[in-house]
ChimeraX commands (.cxc) that place a marker at each C-alpha (Angstrom):
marker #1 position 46.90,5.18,47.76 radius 0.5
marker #1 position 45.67,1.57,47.49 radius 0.5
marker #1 position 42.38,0.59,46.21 radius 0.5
marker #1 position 40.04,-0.14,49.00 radius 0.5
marker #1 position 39.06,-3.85,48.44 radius 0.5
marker #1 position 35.48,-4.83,48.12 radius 0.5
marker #1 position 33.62,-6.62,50.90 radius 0.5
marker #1 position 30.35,-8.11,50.28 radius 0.5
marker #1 position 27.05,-7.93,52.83 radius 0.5
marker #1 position 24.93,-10.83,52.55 radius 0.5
marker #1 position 23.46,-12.54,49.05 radius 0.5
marker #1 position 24.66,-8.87,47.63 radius 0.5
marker #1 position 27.31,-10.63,45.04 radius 0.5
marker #1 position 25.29,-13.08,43.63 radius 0.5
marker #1 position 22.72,-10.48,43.69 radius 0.5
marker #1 position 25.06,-8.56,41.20 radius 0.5
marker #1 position 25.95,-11.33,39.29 radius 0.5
marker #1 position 22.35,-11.75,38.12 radius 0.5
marker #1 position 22.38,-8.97,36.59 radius 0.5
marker #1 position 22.29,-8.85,32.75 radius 0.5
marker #1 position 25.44,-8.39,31.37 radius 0.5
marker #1 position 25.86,-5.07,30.66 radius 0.5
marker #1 position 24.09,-4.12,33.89 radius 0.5
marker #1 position 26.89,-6.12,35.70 radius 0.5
marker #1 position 29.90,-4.87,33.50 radius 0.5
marker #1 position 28.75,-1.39,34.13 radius 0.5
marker #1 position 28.34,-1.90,37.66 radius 0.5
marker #1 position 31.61,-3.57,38.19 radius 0.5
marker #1 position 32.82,-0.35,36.62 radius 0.5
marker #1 position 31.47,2.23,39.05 radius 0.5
marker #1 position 32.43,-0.17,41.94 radius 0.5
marker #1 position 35.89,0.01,40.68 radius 0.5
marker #1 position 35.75,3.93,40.92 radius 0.5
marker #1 position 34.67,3.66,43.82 radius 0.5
marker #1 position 37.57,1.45,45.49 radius 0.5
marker #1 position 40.00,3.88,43.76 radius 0.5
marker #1 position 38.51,6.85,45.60 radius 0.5
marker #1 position 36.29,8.40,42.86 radius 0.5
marker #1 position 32.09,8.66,42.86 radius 0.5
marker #1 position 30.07,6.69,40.28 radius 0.5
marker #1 position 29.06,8.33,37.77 radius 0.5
marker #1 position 25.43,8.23,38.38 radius 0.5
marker #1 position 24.42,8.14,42.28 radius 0.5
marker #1 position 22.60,9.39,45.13 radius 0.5
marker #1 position 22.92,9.29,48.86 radius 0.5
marker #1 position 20.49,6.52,50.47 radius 0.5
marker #1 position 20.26,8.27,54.16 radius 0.5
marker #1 position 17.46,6.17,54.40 radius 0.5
marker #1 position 19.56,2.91,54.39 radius 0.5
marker #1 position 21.87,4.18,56.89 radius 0.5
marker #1 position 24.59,7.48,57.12 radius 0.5
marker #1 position 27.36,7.08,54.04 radius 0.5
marker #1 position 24.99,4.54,52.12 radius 0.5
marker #1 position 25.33,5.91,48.75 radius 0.5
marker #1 position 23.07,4.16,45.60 radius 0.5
marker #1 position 24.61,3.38,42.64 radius 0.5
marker #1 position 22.40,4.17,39.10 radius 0.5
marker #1 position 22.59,1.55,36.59 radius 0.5
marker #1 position 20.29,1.94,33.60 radius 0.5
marker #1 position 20.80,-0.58,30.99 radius 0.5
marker #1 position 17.55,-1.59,29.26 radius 0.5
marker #1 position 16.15,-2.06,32.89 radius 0.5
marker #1 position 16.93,0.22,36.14 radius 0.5
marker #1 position 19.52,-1.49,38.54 radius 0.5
marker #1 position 20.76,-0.59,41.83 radius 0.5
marker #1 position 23.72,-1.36,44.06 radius 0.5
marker #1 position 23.50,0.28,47.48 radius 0.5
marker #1 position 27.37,0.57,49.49 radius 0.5
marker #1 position 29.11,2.25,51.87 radius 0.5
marker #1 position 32.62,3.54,51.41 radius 0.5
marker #1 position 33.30,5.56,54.92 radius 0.5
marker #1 position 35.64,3.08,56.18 radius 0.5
marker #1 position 39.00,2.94,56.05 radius 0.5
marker #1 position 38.98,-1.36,55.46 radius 0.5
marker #1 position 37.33,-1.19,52.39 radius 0.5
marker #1 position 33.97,-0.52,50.12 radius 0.5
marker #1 position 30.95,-2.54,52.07 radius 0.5
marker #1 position 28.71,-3.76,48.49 radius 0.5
marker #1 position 25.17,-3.98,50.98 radius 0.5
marker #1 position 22.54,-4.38,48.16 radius 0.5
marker #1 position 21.90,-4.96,44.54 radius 0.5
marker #1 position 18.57,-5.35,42.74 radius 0.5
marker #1 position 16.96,-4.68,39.88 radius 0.5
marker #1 position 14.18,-1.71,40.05 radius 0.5
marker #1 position 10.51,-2.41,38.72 radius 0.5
marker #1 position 8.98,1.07,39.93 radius 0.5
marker #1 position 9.96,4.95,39.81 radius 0.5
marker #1 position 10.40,4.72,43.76 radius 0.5
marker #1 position 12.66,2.31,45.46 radius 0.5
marker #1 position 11.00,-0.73,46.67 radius 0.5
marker #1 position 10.11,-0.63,50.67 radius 0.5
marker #1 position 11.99,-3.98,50.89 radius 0.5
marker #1 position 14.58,-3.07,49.27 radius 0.5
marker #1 position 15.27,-0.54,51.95 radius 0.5
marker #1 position 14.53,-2.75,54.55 radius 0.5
marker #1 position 17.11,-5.37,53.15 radius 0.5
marker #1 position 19.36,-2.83,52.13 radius 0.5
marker #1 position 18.93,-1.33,56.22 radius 0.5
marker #1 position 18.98,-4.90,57.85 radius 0.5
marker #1 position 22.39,-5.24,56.40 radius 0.5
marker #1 position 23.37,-2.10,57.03 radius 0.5
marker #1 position 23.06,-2.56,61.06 radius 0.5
marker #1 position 24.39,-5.56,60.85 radius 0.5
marker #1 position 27.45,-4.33,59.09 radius 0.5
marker #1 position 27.94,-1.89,61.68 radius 0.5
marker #1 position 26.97,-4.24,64.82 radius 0.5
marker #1 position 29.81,-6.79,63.21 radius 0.5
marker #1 position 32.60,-3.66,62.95 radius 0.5
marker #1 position 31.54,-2.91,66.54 radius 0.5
marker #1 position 32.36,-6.15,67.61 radius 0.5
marker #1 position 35.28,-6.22,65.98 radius 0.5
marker #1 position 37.04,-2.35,66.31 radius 0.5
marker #1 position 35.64,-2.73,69.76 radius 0.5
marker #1 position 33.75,0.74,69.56 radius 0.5
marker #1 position 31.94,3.10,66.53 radius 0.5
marker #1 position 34.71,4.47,64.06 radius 0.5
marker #1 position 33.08,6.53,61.50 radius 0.5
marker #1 position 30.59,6.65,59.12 radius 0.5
marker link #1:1,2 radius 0.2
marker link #1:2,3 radius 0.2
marker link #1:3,4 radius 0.2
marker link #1:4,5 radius 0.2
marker link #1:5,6 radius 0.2
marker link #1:6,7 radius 0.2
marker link #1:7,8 radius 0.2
marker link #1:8,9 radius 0.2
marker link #1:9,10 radius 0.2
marker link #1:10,11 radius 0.2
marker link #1:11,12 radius 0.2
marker link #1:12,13 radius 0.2
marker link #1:13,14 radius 0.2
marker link #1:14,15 radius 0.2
marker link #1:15,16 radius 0.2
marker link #1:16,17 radius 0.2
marker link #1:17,18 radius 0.2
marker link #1:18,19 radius 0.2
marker link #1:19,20 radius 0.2
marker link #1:20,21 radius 0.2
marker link #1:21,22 radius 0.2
marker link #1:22,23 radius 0.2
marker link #1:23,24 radius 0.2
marker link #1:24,25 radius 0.2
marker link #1:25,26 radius 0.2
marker link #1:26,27 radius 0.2
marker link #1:27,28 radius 0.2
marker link #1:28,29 radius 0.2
marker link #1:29,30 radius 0.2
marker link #1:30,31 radius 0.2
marker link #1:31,32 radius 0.2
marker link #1:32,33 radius 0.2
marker link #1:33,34 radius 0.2
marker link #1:34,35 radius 0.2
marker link #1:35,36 radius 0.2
marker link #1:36,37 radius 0.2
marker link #1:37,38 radius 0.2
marker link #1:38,39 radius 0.2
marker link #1:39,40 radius 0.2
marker link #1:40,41 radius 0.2
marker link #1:41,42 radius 0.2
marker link #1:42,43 radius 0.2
marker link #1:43,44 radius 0.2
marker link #1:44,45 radius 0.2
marker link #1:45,46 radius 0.2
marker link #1:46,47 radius 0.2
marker link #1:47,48 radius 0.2
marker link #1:48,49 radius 0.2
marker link #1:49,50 radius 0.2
marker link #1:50,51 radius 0.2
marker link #1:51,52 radius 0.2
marker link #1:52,53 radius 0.2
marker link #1:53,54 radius 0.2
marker link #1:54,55 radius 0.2
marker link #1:55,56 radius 0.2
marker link #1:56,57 radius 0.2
marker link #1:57,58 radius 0.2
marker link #1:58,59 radius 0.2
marker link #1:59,60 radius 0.2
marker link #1:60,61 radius 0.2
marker link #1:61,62 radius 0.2
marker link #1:62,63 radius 0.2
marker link #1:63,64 radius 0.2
marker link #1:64,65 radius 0.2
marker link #1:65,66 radius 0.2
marker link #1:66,67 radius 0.2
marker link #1:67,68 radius 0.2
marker link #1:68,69 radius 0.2
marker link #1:69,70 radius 0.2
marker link #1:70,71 radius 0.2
marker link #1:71,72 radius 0.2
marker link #1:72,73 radius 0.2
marker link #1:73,74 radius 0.2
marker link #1:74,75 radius 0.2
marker link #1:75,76 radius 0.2
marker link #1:76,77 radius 0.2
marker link #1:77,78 radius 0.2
marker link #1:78,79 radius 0.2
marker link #1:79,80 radius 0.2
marker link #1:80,81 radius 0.2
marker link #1:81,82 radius 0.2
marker link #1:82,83 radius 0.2
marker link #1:83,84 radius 0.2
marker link #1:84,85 radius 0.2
marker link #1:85,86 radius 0.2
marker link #1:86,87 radius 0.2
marker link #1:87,88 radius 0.2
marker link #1:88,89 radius 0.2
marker link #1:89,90 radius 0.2
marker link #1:90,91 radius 0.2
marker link #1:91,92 radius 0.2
marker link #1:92,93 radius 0.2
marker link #1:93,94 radius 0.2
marker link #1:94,95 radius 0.2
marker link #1:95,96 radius 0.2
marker link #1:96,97 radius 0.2
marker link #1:97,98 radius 0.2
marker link #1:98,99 radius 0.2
marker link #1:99,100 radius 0.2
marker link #1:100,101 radius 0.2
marker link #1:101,102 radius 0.2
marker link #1:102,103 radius 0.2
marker link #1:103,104 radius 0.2
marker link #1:104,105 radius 0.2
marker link #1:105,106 radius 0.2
marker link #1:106,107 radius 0.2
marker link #1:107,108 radius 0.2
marker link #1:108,109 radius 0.2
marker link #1:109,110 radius 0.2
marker link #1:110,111 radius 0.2
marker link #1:111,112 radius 0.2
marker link #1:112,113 radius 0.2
marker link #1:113,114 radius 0.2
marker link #1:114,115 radius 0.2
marker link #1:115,116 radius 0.2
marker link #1:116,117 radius 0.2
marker link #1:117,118 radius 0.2
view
């Protein structure tokens, strides 16, 4: 099987690529698992963000985050990434990380026509 490509949601690339270095090597990394099927090895679900939002754990120095969605068959949606100041994940980072998520799903529904999976 194919890698899944990666498809970006909003300001979440550049978001990634201001990430220290080894924050953004080792994130690249578990995105790459990810498109060839595996989990990262360091996540958690993010039901809060939406169903299938899984958070990736970077901790390198500093705690990073990249929030995504791999339930569908065109690819890996990247929704979020951020750096984390606090134990518990910032409200408005899931709110962003929520906004994009609906409007990742409104644009598929568009799209597909109707609600695949997820």
């Amino acid at each position: 099987m194919p890698d899944k490509p990666l498809l970006w949601v909003g300001t979440a690339r550049a978001d990634l690529r201001k990430f220290p270095a080894a924050a953004r090597r080792l994130g690249g990394f578990e995105l790459r698992r990810v498109q060839q099927g595996f989990d990262p090895n360091d996540w958690r679900p993010m039901s809060s963000v939406g169903p299938g939002v899984r958070e990736i754990r970077i901790r390198v120095g500093d705690a990073y985050r990249v929030f995504y969605v791999a339930t569908f068959d065109e690819g890996v949606y990247v929704i979020h990434a951020f750096s984390k100041k606090a134990r518990k994940t910032a409200r408005r980072d899931i709110d962003v990380g929520r906004e994009r998520f609906r409007a990742l799903i409104a644009a598929r529904k568009q799209k597909h026509g109707k609600e695949e999976r997820h």
